[in-house]
N, C-alpha and C positions, 0 to 999 in steps of 0.2 A: 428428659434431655438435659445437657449439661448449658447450663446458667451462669451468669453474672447478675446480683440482683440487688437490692436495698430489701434488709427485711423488716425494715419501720423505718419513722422518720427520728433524724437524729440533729437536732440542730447547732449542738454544740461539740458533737467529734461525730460528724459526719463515718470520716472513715470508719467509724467505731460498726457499720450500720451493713457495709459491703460484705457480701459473700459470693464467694464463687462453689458452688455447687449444683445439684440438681433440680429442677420445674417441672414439673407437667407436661408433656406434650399438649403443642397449642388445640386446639379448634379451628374449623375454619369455619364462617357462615357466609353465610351465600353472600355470593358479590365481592368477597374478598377472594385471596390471595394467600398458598404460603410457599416462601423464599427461604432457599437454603442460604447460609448466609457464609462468606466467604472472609470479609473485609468488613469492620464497623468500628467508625471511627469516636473518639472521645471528646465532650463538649462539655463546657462550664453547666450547661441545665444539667448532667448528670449529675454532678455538685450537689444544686439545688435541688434535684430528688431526691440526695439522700438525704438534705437538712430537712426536707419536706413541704418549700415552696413548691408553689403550684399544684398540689397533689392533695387530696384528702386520704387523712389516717387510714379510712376503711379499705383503700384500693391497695396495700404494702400486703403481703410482698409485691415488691415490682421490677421485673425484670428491666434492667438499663439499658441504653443506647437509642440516640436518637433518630439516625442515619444509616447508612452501611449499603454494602454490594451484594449480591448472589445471584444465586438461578431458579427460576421456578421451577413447579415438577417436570414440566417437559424438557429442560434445561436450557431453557432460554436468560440468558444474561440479564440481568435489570439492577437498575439503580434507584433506591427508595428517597420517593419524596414523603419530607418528613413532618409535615402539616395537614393535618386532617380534620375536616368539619361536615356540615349540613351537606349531605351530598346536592341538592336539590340548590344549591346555591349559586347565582350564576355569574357573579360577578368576579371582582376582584379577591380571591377567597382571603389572604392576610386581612381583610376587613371585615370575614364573616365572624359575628360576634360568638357562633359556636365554633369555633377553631380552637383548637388543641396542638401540639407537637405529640407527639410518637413518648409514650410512657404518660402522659398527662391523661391517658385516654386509653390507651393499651400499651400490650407487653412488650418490651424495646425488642431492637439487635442484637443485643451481647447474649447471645445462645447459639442451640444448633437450626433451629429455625425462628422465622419471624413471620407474623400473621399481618397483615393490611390490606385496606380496600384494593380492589384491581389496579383503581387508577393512578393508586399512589407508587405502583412497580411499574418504573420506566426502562424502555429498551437499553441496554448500554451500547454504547457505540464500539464498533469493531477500533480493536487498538489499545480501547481505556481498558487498564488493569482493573482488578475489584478492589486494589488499596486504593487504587487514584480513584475510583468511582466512588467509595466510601466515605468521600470528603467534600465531597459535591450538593449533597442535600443539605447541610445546613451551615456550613465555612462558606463555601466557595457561593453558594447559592444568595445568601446573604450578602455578598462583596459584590457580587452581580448587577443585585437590584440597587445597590448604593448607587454603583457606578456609572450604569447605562440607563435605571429606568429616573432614579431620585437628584444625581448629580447637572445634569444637564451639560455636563462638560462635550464637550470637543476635541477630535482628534488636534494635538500640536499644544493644547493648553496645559497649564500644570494645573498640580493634584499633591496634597502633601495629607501622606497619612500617619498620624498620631500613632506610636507603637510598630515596633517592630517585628514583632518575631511571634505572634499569636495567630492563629489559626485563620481571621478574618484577615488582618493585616497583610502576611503573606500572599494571601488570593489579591486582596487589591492590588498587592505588588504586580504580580504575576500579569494581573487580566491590563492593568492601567498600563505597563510597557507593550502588551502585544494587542492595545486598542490606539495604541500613537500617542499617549499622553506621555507628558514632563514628569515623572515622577519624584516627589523627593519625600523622604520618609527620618523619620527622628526615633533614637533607639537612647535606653536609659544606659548603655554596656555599649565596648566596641566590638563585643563577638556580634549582636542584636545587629549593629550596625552594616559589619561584614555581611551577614546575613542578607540583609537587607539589598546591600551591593550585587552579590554572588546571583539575588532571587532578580535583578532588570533597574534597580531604582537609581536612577542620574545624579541625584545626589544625597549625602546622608548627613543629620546633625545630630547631635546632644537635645534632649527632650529642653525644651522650652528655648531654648537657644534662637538668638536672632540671624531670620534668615536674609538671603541676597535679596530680594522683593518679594511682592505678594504671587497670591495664587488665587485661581477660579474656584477652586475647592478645596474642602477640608473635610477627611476622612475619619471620626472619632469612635471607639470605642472605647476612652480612657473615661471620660469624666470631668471632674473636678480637677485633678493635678495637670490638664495641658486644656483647659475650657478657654482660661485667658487669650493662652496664646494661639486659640486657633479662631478666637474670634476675631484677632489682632493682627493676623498670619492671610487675609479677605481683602482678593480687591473688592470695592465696593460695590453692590449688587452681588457678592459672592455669595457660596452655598454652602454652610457646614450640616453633612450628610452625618446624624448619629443613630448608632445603631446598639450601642450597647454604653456604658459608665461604670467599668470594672475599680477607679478610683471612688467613686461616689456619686450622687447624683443630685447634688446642690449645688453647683457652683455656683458666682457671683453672675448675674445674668448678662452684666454687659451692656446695658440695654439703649444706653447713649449710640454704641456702636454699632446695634442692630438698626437704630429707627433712621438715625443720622444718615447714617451711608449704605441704609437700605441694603443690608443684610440678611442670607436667608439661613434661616434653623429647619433643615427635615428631619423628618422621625423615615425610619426603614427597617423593617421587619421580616424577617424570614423571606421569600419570595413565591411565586405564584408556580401551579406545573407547567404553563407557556414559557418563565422564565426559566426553568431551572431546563426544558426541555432547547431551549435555546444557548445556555449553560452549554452543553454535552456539545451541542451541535459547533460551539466557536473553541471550544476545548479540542474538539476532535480535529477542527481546521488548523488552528493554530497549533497545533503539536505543542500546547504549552502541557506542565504538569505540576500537581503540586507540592508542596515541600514538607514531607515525610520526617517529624521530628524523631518520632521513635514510631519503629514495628517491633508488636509482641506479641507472642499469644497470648492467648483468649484467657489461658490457666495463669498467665503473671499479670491480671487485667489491676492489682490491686500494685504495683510499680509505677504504672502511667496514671494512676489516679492521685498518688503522693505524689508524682512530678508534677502535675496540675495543681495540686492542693498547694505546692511550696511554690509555685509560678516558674517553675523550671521546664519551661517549653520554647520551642526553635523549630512553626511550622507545627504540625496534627500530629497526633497519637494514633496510632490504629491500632487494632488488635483484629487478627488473625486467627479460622478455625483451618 
């Protein structure tokens, strides 16, 4: 079947490592699942598959993608969650110590088919496209759990999210206007910014930039280049919700301003199948959707991975069979 793949790990020209070509036809073993795949959208962990984080030498080649849309055999619509562990696990699973993402574990999306446990192919809802559904399992699913299960915010409160125009940030855009919050969002560019405007957010600044007052929350996937300011950006008792440190992941800790004025730091991770299942369900009320940087096919998959590679994104990548 025709592929997109890593055929070793390559930590120092990653793209050197991508091919688009042909795989095997999957297997399926009992209990699982296989999805034709329609829409599969593009994630920084592809990145780090092909540098060869999180993955051991021996499992390469490895087909990519983390997430994505399609139909099973019967042709029934489903939308892949992209976290897979201990089936027998019964809790909170982002806390199951065997969890995996989708490629750490088996063969991604970016093919003609994709193989996964049953549980991990959720119904799509009538309406969701498979680009918009391809974005869902680990963008949008991620900004979910930040917002509604980690932030503890309140409809009418503000919310300022660090970074504009990446794949997380957008959904919080998106979800934080049509959940009632204040949104204000900080963009390095004023295209970032527009963006930002165009996708629901009340107001927009320059990254580090002093704002009108504080806020209930702070949305981070930057890092170290805006950590100061978003510890400093907190009313007191506030909540900086981090989910990723695409600048670095040392900043200066702050720590006067954490104990002082009783500041809170959460960690959030990918989200659970109740959350991502409840995702679908306020996506499909809200007729919100999400913001489509570039559609390609599946055969120009090595385009959207140099746009990623150079940080030239505005909203998800998908690719298209």
């Amino acid at each position: 079947m025709f592929a997109v793949y890593a055929s070793e790990p390559n930590a120092d020209d990653p793209l050197a490592s991508l091919v688009v070509g042909e795989r095997p036809d999957p297997e399926v073993p009992e209990g699982w699942v296989r999805v034709k795949v329609e829409a599969a959208s593009l994630n920084m962990h592809d990145l780090w598959t092909l540098r060869g984080v999180g993955i051991k030498p021996e499992q390469f080649p490895m087909i990519l993608g983390c997430d994505g849309a399609g139909t099973l055999d019967d042709g029934s619509p489903v939308v892949l969650h992209s976290l897979m562990g201990d089936p027998d696990w019964k809790e909170d699973e982002t806390l199951d110590p065997q969890r995996k993402m989708l490629t750490e574990w088996a063969q991604g999306s970016f093919a003609d088919y994709v193989v996964v446990p049953k549980r991990n192919a959720l119904p799509r809802p009538e309406g969701l496209s498979a680009v918009s559904g391809a974005v869902m399992g680990t963008a949008w699913l991620t900004a979910y759990r930040m917002l509604f299960t980690k932030s503890g915010l309140r409809g009418g409160q503000t919310m300022l999210v660090q970074g504009a125009s990446g794949g997380v940030s957008t959904a919080l855009i998106a979800l934080g206007r049509a959940a009632g919050m204040q949104v204000w969002v900080t963009g390095r560019t004023d295209e970032k910014r527009e963006l930002a405007l165009r996708l629901g957010a009340h107001q927009v600044f320059e990254s580090n930039a002093k704002l009108p007052g504080k806020v209930q929350a702070v949305f981070e996937t930057v890092g170290e280049a805006t950590w100061k300011h978003s510890v400093r950006a907190l009313v007191p008792g506030g909540t900086i919700v981090c989910s990723g440190a695409t600048s670095g992941n040392q900043p200066p800790a702050e720590l006067a301003q954490i104990f002082f004025l009783q500041k809170n730091l959460v960690g959030s991770t990918m989200g659970t199948l109740t959350e991502l299942r409840d995702l679908l369900d306020f996506v499909a009320t809200t007729g919100i959707h999400p913001e489509i940087g570039q559609e390609l096919p599946m055969t120009e998959a090595a385009k959207g991975f140099q746009a990623m590679s150079d940080g030239d994104t505005a909203g998800k990548i998908v690719f298209t069979r």
